[in-house]
C-alpha positions as protocol buffer text, in pm:
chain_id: "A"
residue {
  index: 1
  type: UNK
  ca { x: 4058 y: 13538 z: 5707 }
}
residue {
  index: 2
  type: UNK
  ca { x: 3834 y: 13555 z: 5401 }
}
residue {
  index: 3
  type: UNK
  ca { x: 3834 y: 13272 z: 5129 }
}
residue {
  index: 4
  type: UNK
  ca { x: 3746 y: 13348 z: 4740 }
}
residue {
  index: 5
  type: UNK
  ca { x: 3591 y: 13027 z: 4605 }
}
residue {
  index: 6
  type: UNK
  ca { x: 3561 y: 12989 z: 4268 }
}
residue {
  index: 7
  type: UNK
  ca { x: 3295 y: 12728 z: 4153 }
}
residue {
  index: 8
  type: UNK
  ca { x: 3438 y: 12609 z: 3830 }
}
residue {
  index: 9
  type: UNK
  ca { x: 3348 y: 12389 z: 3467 }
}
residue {
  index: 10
  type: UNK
  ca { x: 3405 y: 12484 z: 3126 }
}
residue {
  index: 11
  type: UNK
  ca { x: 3094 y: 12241 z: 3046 }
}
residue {
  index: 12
  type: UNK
  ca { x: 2753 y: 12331 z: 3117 }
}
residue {
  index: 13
  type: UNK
  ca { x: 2493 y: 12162 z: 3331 }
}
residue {
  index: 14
  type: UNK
  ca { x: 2734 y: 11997 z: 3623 }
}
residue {
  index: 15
  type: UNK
  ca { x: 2498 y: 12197 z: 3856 }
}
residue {
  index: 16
  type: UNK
  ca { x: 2767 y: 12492 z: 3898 }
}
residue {
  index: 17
  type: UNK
  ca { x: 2450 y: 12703 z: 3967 }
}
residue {
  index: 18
  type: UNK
  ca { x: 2306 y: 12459 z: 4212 }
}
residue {
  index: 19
  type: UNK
  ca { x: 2631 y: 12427 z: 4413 }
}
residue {
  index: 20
  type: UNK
  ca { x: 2710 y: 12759 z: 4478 }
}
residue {
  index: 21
  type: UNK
  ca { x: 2344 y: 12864 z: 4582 }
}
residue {
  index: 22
  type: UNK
  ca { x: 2336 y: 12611 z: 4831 }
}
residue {
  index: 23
  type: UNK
  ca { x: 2698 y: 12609 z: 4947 }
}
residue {
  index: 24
  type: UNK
  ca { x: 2642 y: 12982 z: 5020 }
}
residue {
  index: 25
  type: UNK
  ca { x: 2310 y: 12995 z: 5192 }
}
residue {
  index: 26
  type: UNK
  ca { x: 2434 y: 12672 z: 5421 }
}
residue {
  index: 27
  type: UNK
  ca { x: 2772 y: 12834 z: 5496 }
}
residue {
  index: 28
  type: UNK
  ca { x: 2505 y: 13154 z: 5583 }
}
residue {
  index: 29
  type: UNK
  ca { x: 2313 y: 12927 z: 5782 }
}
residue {
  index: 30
  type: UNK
  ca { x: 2651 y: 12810 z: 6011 }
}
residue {
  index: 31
  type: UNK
  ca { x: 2682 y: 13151 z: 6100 }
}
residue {
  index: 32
  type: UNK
  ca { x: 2951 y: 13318 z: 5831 }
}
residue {
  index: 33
  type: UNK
  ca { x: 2943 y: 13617 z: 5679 }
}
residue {
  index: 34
  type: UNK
  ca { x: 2911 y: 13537 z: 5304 }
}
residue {
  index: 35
  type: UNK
  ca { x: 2859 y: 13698 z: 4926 }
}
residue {
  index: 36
  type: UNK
  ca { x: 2762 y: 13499 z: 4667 }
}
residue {
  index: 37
  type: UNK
  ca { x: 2897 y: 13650 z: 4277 }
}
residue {
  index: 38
  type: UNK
  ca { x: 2722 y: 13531 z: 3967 }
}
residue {
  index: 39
  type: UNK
  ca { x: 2973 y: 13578 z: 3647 }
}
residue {
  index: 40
  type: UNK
  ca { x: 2717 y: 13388 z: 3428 }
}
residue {
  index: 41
  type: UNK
  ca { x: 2546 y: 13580 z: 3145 }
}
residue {
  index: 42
  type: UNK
  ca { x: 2309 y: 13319 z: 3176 }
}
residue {
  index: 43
  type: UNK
  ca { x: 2238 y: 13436 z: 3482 }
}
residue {
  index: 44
  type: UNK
  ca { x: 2122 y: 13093 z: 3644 }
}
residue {
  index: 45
  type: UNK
  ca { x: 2260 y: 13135 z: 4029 }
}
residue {
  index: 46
  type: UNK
  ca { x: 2105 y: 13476 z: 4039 }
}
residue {
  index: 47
  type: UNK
  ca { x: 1745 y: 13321 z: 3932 }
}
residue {
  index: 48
  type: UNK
  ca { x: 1859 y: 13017 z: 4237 }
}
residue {
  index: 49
  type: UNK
  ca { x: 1836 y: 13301 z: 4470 }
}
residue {
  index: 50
  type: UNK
  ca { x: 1482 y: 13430 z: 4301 }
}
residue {
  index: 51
  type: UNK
  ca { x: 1593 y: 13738 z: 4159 }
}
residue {
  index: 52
  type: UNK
  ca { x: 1393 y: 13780 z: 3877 }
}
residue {
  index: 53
  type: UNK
  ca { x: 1457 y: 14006 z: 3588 }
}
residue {
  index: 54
  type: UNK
  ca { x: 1820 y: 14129 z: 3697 }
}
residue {
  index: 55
  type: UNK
  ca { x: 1849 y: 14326 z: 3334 }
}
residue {
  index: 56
  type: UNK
  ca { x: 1615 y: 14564 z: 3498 }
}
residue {
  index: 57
  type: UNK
  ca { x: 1847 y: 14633 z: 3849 }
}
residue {
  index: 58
  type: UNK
  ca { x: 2059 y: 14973 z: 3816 }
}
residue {
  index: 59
  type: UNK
  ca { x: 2355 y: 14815 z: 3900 }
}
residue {
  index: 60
  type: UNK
  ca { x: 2467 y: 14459 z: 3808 }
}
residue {
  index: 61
  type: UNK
  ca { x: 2843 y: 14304 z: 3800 }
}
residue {
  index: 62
  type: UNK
  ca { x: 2842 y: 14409 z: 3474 }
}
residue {
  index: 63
  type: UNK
  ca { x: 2802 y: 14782 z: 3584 }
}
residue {
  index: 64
  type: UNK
  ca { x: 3129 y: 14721 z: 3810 }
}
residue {
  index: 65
  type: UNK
  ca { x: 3346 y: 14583 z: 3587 }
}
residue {
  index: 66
  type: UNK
  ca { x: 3264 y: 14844 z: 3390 }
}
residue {
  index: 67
  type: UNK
  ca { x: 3316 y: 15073 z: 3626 }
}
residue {
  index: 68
  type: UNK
  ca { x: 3685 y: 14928 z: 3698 }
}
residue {
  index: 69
  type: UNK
  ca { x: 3725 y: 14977 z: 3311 }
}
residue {
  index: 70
  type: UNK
  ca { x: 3676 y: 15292 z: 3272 }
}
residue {
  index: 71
  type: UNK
  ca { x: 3859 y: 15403 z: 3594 }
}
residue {
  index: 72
  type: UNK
  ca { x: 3525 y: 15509 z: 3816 }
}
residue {
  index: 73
  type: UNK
  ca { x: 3459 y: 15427 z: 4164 }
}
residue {
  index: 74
  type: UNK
  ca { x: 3217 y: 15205 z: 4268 }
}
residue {
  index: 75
  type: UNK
  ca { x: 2903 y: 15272 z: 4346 }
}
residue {
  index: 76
  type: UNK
  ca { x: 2796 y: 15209 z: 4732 }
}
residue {
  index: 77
  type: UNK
  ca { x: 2757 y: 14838 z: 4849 }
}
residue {
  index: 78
  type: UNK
  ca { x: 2370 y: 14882 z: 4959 }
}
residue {
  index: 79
  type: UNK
  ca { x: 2323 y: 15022 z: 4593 }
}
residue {
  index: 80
  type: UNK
  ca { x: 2419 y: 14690 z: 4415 }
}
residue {
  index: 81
  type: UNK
  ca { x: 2431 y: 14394 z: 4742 }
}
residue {
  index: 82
  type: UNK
  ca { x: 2147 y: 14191 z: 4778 }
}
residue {
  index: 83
  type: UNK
  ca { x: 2067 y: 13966 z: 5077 }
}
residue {
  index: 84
  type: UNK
  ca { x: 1863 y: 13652 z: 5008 }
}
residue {
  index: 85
  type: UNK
  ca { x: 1842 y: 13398 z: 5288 }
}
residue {
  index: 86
  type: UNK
  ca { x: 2118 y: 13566 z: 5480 }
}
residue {
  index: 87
  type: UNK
  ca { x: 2304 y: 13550 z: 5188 }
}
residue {
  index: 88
  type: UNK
  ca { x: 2452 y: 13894 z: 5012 }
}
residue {
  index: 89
  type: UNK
  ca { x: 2443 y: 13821 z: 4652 }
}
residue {
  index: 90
  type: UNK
  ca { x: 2627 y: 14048 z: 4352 }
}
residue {
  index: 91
  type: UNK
  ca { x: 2418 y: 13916 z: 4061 }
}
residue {
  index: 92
  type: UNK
  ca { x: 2426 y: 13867 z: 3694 }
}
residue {
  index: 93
  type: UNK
  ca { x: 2246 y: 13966 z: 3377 }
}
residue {
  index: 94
  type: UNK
  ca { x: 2216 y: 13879 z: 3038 }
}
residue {
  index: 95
  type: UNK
  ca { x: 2473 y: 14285 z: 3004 }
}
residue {
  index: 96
  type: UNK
  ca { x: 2814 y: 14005 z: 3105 }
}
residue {
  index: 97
  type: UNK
  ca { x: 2781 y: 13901 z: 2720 }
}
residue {
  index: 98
  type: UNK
  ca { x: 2913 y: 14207 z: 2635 }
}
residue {
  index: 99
  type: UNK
  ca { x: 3191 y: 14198 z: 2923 }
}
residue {
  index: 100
  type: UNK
  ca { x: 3409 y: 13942 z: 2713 }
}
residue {
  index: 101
  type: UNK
  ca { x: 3489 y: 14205 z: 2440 }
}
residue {
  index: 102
  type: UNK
  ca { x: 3524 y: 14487 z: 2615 }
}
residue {
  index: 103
  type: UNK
  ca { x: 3749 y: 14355 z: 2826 }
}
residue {
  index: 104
  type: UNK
  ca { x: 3976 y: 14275 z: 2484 }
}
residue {
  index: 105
  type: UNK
  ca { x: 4094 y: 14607 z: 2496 }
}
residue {
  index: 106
  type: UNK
  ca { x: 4149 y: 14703 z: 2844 }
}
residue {
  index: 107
  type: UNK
  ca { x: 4479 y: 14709 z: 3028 }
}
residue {
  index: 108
  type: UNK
  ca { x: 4551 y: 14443 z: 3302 }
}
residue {
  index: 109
  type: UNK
  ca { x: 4189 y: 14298 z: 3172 }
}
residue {
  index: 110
  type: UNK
  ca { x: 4265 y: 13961 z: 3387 }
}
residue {
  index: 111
  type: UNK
  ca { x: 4214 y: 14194 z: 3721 }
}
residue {
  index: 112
  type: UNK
  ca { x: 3901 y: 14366 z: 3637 }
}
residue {
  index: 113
  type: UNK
  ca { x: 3700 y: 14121 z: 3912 }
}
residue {
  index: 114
  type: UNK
  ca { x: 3977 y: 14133 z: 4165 }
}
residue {
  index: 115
  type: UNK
  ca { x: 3967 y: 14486 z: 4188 }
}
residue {
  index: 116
  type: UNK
  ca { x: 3596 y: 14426 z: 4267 }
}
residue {
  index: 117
  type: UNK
  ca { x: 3662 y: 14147 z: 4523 }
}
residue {
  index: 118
  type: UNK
  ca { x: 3934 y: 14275 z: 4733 }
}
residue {
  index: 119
  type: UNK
  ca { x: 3760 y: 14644 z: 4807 }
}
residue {
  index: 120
  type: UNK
  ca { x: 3498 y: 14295 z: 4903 }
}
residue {
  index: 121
  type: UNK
  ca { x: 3678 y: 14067 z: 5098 }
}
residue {
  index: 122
  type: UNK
  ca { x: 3717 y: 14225 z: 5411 }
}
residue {
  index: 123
  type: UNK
  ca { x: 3364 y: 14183 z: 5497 }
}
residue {
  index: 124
  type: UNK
  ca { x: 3289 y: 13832 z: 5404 }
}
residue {
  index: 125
  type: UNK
  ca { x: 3413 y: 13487 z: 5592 }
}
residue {
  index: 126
  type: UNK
  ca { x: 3334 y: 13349 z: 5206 }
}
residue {
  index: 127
  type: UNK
  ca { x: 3319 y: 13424 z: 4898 }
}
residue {
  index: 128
  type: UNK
  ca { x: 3123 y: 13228 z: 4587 }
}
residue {
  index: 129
  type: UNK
  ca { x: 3214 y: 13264 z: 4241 }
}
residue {
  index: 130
  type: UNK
  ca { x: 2970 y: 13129 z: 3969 }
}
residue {
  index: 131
  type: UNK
  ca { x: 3226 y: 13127 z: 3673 }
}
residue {
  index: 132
  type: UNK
  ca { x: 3072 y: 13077 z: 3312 }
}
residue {
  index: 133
  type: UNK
  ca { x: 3099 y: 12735 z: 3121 }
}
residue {
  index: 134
  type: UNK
  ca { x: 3378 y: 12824 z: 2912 }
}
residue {
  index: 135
  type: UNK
  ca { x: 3754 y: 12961 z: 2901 }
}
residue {
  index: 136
  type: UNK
  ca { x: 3680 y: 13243 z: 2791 }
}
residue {
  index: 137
  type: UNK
  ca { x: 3855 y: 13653 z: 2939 }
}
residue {
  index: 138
  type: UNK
  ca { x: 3528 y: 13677 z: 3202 }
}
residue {
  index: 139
  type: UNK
  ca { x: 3663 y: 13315 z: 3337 }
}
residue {
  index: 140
  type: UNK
  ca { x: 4027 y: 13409 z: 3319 }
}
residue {
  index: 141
  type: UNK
  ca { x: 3910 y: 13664 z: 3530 }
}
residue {
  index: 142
  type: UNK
  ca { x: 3749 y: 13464 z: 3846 }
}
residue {
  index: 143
  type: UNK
  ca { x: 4081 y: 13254 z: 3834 }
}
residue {
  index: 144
  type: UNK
  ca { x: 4290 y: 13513 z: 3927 }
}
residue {
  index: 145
  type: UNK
  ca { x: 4069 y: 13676 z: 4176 }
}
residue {
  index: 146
  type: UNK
  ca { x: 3993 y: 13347 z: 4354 }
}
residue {
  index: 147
  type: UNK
  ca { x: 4206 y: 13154 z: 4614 }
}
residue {
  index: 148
  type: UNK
  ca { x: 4094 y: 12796 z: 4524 }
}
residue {
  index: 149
  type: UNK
  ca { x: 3861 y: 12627 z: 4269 }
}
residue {
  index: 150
  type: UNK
  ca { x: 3586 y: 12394 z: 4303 }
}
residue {
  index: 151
  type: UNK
  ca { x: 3555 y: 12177 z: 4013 }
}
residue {
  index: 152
  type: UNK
  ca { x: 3186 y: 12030 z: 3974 }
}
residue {
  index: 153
  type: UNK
  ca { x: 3119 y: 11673 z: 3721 }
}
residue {
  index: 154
  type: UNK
  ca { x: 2909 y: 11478 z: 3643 }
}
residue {
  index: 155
  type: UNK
  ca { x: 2973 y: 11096 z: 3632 }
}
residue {
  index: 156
  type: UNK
  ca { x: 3014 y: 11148 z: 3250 }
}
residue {
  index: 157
  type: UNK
  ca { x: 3229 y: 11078 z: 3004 }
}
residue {
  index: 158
  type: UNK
  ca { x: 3240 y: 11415 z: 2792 }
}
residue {
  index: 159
  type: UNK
  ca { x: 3252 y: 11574 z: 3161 }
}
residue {
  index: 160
  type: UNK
  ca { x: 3546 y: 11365 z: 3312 }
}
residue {
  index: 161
  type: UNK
  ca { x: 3692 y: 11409 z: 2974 }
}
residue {
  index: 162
  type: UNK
  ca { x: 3634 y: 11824 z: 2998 }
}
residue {
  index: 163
  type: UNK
  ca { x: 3809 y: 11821 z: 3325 }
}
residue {
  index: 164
  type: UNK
  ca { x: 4176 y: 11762 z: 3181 }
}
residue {
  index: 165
  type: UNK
  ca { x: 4154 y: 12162 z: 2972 }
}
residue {
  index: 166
  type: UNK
  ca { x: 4040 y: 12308 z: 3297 }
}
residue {
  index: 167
  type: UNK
  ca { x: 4263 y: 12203 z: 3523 }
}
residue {
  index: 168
  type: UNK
  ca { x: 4547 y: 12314 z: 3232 }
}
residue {
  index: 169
  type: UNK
  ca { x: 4431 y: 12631 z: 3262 }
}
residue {
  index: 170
  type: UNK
  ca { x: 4461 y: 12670 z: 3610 }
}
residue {
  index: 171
  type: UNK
  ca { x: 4805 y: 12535 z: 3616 }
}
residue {
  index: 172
  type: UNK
  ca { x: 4911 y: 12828 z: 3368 }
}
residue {
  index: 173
  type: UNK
  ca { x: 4700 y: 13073 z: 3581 }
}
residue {
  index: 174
  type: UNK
  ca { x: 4884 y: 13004 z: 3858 }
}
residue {
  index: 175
  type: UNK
  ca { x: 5243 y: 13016 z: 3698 }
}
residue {
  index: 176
  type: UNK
  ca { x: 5179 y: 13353 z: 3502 }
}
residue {
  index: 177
  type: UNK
  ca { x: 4883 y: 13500 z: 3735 }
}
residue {
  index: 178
  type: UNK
  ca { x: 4739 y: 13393 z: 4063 }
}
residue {
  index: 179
  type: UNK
  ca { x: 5101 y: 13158 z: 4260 }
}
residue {
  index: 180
  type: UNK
  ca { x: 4860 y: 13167 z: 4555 }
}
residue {
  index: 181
  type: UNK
  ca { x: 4543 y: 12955 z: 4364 }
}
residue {
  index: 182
  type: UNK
  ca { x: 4492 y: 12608 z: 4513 }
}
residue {
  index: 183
  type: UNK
  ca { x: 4213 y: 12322 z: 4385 }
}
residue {
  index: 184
  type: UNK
  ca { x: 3939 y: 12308 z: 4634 }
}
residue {
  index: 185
  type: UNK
  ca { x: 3889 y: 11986 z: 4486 }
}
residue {
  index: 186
  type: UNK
  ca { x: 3665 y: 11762 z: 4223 }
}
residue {
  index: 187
  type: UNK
  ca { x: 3330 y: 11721 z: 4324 }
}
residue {
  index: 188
  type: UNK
  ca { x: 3118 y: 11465 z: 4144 }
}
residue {
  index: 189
  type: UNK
  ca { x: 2733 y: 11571 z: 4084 }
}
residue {
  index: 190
  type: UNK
  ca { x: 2437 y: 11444 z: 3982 }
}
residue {
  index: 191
  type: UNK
  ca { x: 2594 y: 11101 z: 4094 }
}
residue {
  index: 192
  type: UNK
  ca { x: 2364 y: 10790 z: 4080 }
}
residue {
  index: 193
  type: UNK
  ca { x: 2565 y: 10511 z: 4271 }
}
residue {
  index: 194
  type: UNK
  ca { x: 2314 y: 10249 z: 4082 }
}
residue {
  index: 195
  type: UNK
  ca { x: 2458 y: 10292 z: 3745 }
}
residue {
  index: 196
  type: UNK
  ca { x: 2785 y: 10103 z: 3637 }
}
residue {
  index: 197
  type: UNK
  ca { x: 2867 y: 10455 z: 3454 }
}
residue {
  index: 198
  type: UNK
  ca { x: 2898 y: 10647 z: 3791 }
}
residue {
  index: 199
  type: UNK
  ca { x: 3106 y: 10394 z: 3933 }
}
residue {
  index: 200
  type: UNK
  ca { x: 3331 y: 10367 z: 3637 }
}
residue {
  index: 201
  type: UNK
  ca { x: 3355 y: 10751 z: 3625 }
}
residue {
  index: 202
  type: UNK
  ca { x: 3451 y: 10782 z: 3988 }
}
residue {
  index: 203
  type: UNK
  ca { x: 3796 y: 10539 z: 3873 }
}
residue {
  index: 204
  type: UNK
  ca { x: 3840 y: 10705 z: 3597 }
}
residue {
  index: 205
  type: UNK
  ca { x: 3870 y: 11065 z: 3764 }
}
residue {
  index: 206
  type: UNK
  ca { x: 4034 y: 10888 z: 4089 }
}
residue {
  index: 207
  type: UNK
  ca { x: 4284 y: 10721 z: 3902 }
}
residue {
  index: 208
  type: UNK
  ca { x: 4336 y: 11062 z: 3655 }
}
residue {
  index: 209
  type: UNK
  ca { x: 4378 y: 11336 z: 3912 }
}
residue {
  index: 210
  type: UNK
  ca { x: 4334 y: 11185 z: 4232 }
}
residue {
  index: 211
  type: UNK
  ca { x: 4698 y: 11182 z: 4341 }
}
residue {
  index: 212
  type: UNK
  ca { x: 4771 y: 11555 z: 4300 }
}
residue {
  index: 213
  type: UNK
  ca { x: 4391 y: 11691 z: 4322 }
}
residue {
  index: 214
  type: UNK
  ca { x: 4162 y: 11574 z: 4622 }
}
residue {
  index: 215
  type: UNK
  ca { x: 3810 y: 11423 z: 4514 }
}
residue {
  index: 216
  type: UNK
  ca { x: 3595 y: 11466 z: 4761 }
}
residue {
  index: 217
  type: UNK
  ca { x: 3462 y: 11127 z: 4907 }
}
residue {
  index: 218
  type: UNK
  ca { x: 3126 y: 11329 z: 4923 }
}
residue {
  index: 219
  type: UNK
  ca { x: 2941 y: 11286 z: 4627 }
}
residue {
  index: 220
  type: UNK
  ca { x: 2572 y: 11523 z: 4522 }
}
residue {
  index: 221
  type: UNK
  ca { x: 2315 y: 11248 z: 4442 }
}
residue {
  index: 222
  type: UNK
  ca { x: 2060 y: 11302 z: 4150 }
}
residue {
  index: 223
  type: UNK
  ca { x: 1773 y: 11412 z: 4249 }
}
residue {
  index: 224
  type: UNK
  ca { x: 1412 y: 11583 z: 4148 }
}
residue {
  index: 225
  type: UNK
  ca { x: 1379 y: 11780 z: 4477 }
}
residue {
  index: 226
  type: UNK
  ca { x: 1730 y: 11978 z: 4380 }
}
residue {
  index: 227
  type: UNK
  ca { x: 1538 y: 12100 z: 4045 }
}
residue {
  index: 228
  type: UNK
  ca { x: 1255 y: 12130 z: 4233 }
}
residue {
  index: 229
  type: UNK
  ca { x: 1397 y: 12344 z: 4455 }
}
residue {
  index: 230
  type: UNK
  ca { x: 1596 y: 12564 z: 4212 }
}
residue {
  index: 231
  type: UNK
  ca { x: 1214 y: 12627 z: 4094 }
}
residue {
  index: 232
  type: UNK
  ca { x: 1114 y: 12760 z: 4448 }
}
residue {
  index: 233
  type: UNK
  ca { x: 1440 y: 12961 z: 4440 }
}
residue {
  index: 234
  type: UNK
  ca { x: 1529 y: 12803 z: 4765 }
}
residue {
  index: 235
  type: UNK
  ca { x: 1783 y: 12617 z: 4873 }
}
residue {
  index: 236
  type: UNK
  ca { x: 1763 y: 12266 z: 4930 }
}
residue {
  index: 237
  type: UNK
  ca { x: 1785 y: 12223 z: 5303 }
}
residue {
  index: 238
  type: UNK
  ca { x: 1521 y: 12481 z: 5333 }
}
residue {
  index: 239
  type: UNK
  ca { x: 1304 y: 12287 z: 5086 }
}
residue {
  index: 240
  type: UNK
  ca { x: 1360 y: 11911 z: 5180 }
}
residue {
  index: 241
  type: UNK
  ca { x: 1604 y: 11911 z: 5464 }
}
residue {
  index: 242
  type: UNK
  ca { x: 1609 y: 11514 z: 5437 }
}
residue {
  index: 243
  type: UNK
  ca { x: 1638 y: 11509 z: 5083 }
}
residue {
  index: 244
  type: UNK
  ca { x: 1961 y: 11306 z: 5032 }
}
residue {
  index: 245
  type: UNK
  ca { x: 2129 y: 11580 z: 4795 }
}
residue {
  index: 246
  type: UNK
  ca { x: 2058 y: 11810 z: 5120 }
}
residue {
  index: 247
  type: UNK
  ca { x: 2225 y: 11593 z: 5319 }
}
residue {
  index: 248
  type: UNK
  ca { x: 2533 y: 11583 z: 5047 }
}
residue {
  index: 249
  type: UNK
  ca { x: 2544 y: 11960 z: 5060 }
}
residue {
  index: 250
  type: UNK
  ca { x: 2552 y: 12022 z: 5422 }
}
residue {
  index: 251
  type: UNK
  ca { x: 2862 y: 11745 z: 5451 }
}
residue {
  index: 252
  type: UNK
  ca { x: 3021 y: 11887 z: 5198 }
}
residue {
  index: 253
  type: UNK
  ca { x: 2959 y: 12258 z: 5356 }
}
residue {
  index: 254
  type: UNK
  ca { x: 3128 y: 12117 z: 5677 }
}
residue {
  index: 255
  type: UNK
  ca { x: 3423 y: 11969 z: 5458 }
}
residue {
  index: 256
  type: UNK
  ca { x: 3513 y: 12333 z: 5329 }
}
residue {
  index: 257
  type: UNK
  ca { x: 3516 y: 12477 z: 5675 }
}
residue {
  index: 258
  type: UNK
  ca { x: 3758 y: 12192 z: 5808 }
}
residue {
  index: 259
  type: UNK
  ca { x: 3958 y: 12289 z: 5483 }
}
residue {
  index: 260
  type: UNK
  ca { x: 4010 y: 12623 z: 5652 }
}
């Protein structure tokens, strides 16, 4: 049966970007069938996967949520799927800042991407949702299309502290929206297990949330190679497969699969 994963902060820079790319192209790489959605207007997991100036494609997500707006069908799959490393990607452009407003006015505007990912989710094992770094409609919107939610933080205050609006959210998305959404879980980023703030973090969001939310034991280390990678626009097993932030990914890769 195919999972919707939503990758989810409202704060920027908790490698959001970083974590889908390379949970996608390593779920790819174990042999599932997977799409990759960037909801960004920033665009940053659809430069991850090298696609370079995306404003230029004919047909972006923002095409087929406008698409659902105004009542059209959607355009054929090969017309708007790309594959990069095994991976089909929908990507993004700097065209989403304009989805937030129009979506104001629009009638059931919180379903606009599910109507794009169920025609969808027949064909994929997985599906990745970049989601934005705010609250805002477009972010409403991957929370009700998604089954569960993969929280990325860094070890942080301003980030653990950012985590407690979030997680509101969801809880009032799933009593007025989406019953069915679950949390994936927390996963801490850009963790450096030498500094007293990391391990002081890690209590703080263990002692917060971890009875009711899980926190995964697997933690992404900081390190160059990830940016270096992102630069490449490959993923990080492909780049440094011994890289210790590789390593992190792939474990926590197998950790989604055992969570079914």
């Amino acid at each position: 049966m195919s999972k919707i994963i939503a990758v989810a902060s409202q704060k920027g820079g908790v490698a959001k970007s970083t974590t889908c790319r390379n949970l996608a192209t390593i779920l790819a790489k174990e042999g599932y069938k997977v799409l990759a959605i960037d909801t960004d207007n920033q665009a940053s997991m659809t430069d991850c996967f090298g696609i370079v100036k995306p404003e230029t494609l004919d047909t972006t997500l923002y095409h087929l949520m406008m698409a659902v707006m105004n009542e059209d069908d959607l355009p054929p799959k090969e017309s708007y799927i790309l594959n990069r490393d095994g991976v089909d990607v929908i990507p993004s452009s700097i065209e989403m800042s304009a989805i937030e407003m129009n979506l104001v006015s629009t009638m059931s505007r919180e379903y606009v991407l599910k109507a794009i990912t169920e025609q969808l989710r027949p064909d994929y094992d997985y599906i990745i949702v970049d989601s934005a770094p705010s609250l805002g409609l477009m972010t409403l919107n991957v929370l009700a299309a998604c089954d569960s939610v993969l929280i990325p933080a860094t070890p942080e205050y301003l980030s653990v502290k950012g985590l407690e609006l979030l997680l509101q959210t969801i809880m009032k998305i799933k009593r007025r929206i989406n019953p069915s959404i679950t949390f994936e879980g927390i996963l801490l980023t850009m963790f450096d297990e030498r500094t007293n703030l990391s391990k002081n973090m890690i209590e703080m969001v263990d002692e917060a949330y971890g009875e009711h939310i899980k926190v995964f034991d697997i933690r992404i280390p900081k390190s160059v190679k990830v940016g270096e990678a992102n630069l490449q626009s490959k993923c990080i097993v492909d780049y440094m497969p011994t890289n210790k932030a590789a390593i992190a990914y792939q474990e926590l890769t197998k950790e989604l699969i055992n969570n079914g």
